[in-house]
C-alpha positions as a printed NumPy array, in Angstrom:
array([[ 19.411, 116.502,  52.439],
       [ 16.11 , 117.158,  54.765],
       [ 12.743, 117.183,  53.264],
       [ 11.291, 120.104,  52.841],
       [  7.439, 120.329,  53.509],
       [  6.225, 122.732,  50.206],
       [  6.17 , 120.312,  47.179],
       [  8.207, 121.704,  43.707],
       [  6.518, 119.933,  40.388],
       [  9.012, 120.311,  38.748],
       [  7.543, 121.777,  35.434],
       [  5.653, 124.425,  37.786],
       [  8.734, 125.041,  39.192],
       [  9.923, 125.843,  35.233],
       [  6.912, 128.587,  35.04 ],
       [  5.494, 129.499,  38.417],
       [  8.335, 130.038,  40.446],
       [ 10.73 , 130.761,  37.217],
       [ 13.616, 128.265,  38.811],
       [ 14.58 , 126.713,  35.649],
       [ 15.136, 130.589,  34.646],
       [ 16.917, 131.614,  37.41 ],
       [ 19.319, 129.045,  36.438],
       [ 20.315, 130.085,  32.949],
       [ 20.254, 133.865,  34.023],
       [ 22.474, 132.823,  36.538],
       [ 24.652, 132.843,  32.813],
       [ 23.026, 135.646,  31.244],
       [ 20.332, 133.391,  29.485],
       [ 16.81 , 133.866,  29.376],
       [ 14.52 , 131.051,  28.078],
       [ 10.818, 130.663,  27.038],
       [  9.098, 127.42 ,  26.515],
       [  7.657, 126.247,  23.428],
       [  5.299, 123.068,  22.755],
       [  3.71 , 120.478,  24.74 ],
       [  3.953, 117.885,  26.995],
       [  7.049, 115.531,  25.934],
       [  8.015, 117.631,  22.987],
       [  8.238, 120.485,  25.108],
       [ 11.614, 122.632,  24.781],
       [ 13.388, 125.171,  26.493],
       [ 14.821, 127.97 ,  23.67 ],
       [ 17.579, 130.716,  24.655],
       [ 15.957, 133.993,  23.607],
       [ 18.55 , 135.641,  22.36 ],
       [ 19.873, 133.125,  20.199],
       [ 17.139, 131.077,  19.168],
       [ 18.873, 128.025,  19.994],
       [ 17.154, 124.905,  21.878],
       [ 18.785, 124.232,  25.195],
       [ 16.539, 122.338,  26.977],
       [ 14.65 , 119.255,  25.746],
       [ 13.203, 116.244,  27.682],
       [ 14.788, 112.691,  26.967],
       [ 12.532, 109.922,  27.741],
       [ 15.264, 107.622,  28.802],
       [ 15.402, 109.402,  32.173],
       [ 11.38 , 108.778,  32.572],
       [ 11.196, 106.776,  35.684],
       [  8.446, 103.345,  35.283],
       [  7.851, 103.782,  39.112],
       [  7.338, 107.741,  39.865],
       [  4.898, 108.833,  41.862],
       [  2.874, 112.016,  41.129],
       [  3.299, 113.952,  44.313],
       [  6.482, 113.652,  46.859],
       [  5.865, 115.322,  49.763],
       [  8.841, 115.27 ,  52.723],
       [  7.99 , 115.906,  56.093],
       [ 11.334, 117.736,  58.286],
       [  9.123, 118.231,  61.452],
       [ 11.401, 115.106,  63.525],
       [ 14.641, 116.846,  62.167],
       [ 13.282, 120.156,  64.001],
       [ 11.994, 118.732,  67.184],
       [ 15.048, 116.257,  68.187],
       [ 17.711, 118.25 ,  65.915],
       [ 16.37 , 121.622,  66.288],
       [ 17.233, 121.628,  62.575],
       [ 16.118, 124.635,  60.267],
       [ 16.373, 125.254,  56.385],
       [ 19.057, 127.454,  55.355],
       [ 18.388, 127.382,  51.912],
       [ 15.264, 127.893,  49.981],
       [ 14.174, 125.833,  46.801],
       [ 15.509, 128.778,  44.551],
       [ 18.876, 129.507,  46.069],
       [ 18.792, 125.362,  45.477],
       [ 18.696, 125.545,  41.604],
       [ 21.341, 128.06 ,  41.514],
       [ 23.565, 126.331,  43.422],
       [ 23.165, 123.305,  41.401],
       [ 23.125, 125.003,  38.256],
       [ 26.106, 126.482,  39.084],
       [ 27.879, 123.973,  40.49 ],
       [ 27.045, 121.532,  36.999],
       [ 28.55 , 124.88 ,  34.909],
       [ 31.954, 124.597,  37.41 ],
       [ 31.917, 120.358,  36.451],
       [ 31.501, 121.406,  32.826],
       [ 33.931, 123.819,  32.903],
       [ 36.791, 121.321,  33.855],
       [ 35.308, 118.417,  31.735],
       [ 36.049, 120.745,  29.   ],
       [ 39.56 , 121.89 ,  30.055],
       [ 40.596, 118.17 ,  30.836],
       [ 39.246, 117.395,  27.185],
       [ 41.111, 120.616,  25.582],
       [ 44.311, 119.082,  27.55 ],
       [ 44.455, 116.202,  25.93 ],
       [ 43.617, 117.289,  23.003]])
């Protein structure tokens, strides 16, 4: 993966650019945030139910506040170019980790 020169916080991402919600509608979900800071959760709308919540053990000790990536050398020697935005990007991986899920849950119902 190339850099990509516009930085995505990730919890702006959640409520500025509604990426975290693209995701889930990508499954007929809409969410809405409730709380603060690290007791902050995600709740489906329809159903009440929590589906997102943060877990500290995946706080990292040495993360920096701002990454910025710079893909200007990739363009002038490669005459490289982004095909996909920071959007399509979340729905690809959201829907790619709903395909893994899928057949985690069909190996588990085979055995089962």
């Amino acid at each position: 993966m190339v850099a990509q020169t516009v930085p995505h916080l990730i919890k702006a991402s959640f409520e500025e650019l509604a990426d975290f919600k693209v995701a889930f509608a990508e499954f007929g979900r809409s969410i809405e945030w409730r709380g603060n800071g690290v007791d902050e959760t995600g709740v489906d709308k329809k159903s009440g139910k929590t589906v997102v919540r943060i877990d500290p053990i995946y706080f990292r000790p040495t993360e920096v506040d701002l990454l910025v990536g710079d893909a200007s050398k990739a363009r002038q020697k490669l005459g490289w170019q982004a095909k996909t935005g920071f959007k399509e990007l979340v729905r690809l991986m959201a829907e790619s980790d709903m395909e893994l899920a899928r057949r985690e849950m069909r190996a588990v119902a085979s055995i089962s």
